[in-house]
Backbone bond lengths (Angstrom), bond angles and torsions (degrees), N, CA, C in turn:
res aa  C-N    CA-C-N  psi(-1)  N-CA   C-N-CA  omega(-1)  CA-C   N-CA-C  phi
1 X - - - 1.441 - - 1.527 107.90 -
2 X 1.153 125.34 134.53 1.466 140.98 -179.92 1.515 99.51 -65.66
3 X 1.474 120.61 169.04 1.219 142.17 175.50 1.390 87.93 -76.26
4 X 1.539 129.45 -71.61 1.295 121.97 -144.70 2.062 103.46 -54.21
5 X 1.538 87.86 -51.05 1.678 89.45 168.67 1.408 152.61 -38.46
6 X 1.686 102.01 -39.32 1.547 129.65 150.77 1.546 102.49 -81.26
7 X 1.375 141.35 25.14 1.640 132.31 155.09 1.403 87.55 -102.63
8 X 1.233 115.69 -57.24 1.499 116.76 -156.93 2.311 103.87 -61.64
9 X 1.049 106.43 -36.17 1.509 98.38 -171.87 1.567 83.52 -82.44
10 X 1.095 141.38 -57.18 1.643 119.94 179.36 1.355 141.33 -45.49
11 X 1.707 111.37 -24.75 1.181 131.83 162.44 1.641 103.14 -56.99
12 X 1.207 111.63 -58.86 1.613 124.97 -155.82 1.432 104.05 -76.27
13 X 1.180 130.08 -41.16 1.632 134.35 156.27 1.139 105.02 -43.56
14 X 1.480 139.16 -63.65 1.353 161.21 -173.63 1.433 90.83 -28.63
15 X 1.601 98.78 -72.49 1.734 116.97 -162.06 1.690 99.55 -61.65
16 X 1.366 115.33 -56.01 1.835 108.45 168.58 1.214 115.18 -28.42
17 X 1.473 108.58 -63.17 1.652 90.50 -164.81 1.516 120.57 -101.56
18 X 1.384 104.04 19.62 1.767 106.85 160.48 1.754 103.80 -73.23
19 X 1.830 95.02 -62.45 1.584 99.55 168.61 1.493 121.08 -13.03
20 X 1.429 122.87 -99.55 0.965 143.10 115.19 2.048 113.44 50.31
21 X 1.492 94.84 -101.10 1.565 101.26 149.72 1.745 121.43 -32.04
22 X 1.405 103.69 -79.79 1.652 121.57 -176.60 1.862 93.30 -38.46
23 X 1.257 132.07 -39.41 1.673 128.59 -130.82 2.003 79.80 -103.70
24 X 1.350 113.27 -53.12 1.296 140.30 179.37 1.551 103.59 -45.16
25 X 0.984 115.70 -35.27 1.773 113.42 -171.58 1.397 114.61 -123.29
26 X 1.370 104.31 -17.87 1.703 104.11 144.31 1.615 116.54 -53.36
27 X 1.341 104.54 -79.88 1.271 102.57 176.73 1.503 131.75 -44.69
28 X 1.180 108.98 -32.39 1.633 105.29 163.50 1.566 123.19 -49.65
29 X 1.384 96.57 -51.98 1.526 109.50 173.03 1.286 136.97 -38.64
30 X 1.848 110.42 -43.68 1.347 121.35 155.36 1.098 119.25 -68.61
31 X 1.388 123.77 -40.05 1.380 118.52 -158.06 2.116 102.95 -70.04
32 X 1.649 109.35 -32.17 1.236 116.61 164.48 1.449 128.15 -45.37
33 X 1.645 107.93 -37.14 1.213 111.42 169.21 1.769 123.36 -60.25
34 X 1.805 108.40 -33.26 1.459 101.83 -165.32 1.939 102.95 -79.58
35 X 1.821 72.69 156.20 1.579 75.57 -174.42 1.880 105.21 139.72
36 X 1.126 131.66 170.23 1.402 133.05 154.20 1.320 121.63 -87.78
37 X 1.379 115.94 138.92 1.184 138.77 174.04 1.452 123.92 -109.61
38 X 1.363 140.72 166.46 1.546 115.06 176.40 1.530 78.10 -160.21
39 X 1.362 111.86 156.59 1.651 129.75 168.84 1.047 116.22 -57.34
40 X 1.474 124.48 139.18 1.608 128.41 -175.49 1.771 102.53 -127.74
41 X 1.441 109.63 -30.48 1.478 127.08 -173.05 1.565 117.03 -165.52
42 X 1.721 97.24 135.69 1.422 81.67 -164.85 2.242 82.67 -147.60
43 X 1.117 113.39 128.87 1.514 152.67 132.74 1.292 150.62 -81.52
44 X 2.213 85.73 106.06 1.879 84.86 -169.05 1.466 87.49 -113.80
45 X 1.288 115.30 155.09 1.179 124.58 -176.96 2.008 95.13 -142.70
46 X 1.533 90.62 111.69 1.995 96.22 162.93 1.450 89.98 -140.73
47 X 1.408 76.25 151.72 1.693 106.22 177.66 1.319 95.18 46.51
48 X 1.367 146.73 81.26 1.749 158.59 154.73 1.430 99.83 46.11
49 X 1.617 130.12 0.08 1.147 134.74 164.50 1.921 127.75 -63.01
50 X 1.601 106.36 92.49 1.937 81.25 -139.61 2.031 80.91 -93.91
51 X 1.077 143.21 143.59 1.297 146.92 104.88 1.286 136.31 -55.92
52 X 1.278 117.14 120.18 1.748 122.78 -160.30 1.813 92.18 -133.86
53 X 1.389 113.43 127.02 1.081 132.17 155.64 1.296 135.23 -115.98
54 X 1.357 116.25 123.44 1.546 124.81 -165.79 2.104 105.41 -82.06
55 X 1.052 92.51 161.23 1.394 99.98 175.96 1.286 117.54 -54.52
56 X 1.197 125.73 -42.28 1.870 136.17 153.17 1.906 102.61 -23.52
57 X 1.645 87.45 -75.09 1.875 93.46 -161.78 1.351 108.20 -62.69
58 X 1.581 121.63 -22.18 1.224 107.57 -178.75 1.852 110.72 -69.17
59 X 1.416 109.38 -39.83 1.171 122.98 -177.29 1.619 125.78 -60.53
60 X 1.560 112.14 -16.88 0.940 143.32 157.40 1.322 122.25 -65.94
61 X 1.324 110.08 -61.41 1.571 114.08 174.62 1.186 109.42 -70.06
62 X 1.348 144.00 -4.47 1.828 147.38 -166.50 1.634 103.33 64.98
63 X 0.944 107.50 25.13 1.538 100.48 173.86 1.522 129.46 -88.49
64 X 1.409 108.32 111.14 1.493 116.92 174.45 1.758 135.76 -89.34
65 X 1.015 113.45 136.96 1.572 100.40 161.98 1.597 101.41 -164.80
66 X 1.542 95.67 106.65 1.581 93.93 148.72 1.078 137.60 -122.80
67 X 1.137 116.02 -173.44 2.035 113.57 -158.84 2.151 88.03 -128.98
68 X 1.206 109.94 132.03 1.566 117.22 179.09 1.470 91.55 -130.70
69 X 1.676 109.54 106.89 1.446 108.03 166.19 1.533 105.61 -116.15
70 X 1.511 129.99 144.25 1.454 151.16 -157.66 1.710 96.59 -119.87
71 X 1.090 122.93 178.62 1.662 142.76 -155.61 1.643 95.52 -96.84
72 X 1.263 89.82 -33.74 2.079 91.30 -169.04 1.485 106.11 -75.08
73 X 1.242 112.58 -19.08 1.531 131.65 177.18 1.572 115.11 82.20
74 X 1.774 95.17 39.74 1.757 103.12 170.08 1.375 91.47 -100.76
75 X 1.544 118.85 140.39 1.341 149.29 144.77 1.286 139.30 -91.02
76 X 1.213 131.69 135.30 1.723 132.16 -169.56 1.582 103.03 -141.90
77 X 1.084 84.59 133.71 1.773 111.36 -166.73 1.620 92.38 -105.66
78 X 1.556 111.05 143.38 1.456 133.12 166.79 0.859 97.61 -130.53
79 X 1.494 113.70 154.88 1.557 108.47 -175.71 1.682 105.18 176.54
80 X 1.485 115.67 143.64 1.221 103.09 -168.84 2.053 98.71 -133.39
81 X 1.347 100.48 7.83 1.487 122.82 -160.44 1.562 117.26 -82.34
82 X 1.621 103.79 -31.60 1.394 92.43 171.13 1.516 117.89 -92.44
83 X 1.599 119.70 -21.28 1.306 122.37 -163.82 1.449 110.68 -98.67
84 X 1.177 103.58 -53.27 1.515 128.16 -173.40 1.638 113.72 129.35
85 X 1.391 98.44 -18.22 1.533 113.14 -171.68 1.578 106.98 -101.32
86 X 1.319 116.17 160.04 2.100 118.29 179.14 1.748 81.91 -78.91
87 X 1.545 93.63 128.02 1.030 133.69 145.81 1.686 137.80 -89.86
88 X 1.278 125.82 142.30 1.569 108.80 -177.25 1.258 90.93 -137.74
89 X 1.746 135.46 129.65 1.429 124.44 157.44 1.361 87.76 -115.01
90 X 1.286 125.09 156.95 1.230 139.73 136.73 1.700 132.38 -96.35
91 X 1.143 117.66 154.03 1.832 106.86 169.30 1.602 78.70 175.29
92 X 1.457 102.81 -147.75 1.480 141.71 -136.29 1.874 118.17 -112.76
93 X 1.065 131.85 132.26 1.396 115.98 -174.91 1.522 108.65 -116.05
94 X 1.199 164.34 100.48 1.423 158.67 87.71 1.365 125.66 18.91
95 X 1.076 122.45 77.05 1.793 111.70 173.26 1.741 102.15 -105.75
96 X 1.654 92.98 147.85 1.293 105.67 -162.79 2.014 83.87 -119.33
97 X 1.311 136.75 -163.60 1.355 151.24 134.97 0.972 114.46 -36.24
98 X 1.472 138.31 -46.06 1.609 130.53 171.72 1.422 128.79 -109.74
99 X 2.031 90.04 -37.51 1.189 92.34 -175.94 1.619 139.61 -112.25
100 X 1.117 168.90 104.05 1.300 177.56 93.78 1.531 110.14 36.09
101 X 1.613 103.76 95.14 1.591 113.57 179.34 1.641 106.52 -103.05
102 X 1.582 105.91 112.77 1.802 85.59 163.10 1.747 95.92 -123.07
103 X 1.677 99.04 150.77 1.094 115.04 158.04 1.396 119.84 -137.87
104 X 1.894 77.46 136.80 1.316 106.64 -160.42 1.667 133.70 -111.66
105 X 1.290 133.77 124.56 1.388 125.68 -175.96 1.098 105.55 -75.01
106 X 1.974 106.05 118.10 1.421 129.59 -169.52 1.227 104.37 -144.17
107 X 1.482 100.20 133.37 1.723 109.36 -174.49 1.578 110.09 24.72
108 X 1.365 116.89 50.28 1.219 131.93 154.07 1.633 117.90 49.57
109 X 1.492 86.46 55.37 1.234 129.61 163.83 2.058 130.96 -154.71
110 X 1.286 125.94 139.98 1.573 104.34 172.29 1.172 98.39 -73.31
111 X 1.599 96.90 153.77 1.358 112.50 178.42 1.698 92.63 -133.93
112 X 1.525 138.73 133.85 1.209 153.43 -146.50 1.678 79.22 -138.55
113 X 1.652 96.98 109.09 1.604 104.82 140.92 1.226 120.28 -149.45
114 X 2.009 111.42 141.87 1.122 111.08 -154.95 1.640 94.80 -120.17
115 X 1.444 108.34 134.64 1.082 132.56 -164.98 1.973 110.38 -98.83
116 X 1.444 139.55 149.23 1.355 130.03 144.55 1.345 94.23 -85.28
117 X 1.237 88.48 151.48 1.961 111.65 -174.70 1.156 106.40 -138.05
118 X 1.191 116.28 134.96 2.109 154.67 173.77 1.736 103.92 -112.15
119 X 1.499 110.84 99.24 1.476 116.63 164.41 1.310 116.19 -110.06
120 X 1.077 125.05 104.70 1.383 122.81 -172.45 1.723 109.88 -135.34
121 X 0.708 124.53 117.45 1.882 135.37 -141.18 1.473 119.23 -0.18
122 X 0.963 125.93 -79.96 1.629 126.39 156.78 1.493 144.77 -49.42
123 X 1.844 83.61 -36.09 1.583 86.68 -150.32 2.045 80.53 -117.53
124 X 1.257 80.38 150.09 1.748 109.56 160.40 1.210 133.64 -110.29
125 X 1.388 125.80 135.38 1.229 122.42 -164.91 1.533 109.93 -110.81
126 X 1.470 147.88 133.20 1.580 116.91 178.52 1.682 83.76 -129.13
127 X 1.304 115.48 149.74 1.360 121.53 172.33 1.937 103.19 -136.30
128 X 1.606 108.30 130.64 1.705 92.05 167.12 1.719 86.65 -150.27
129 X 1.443 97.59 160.90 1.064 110.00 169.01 1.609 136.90 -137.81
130 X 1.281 139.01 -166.84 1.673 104.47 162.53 1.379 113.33 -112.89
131 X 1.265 118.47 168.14 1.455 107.84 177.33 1.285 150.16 -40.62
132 X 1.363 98.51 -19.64 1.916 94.40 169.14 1.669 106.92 -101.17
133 X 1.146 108.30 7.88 1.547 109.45 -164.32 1.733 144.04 66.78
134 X 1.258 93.73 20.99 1.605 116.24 -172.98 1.297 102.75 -91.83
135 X 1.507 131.73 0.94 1.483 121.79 174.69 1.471 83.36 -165.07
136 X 1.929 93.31 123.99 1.137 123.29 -168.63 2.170 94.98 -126.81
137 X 1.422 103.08 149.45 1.521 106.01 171.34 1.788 99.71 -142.31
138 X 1.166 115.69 137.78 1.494 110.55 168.06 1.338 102.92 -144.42
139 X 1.479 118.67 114.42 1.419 122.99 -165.46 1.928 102.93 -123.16
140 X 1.449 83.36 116.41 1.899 89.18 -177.79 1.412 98.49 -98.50
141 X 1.658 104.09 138.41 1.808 116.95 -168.25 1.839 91.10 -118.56
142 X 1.087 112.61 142.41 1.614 112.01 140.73 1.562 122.68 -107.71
143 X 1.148 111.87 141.58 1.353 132.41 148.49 1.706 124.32 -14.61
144 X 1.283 127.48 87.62 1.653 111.76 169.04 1.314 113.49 -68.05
């Protein structure tokens, strides 16, 4: 076998098992996501006015929200945060490299919101905001 021949099958192994790797730790990544999550801390900030609630005050106030994502990449939202009342939407989850899209059937309509996301063993991070940046939310979930 030639040199050039043993470059060329080493190159191509090379490229396998980067593949391979890259495909391997993608998939880990989602699969980390499935599962339930529930609020531990949650930060709204409008107009530079920031409110931050710890897992205590939420627990205090009866306030719920969790996120249940499955393998097929359907998600269901509980939630007691926008109304005052348990809420349930269900729909669809999208994860990109940064960002975390679910859309969700709400008041009987989808509603598409896309989140930056922090996964780091347990805990989840979701941050969104609106376009000029005057209303900010960053809601940290853990893992059951």
């Amino acid at each position: 076998m030639s040199l050039t021949q043993n470059l060329y099958i080493m190159k191509t192994l090379a490229l396998a098992l980067i593949w391979i790797v890259t495909f391997s730790v993608t998939n880990a990544q989602s699969t980390d996501l499935i599962g339930t999550w529930n609020i531990i801390e949650y930060t709204n900030t409008s107009d530079g006015n920031e409110v931050k609630m710890s897992e205590a005050e939420l627990n205090e106030e009866g306030s719920v929200w969790g996120l249940s994502f499955d393998d097929e990449k359907n998600v269901t939202q509980t939630s007691n945060m926008r109304t005052g009342s348990i809420e349930t939407q269900e729909g669809a989850w999208i994860k990109t490299d940064d960002e975390l899209t679910l859309e969700l059937e709400m008041d009987e309509r989808t509603i598409k919101l896309v989140y930056k996301y922090e996964l780091k063993d347990d805990i989840l991070v979701l941050k969104r905001s609106n376009p000029t940046g005057t209303w900010k939310v960053a809601s940290t979930f853990k893992k059951q």
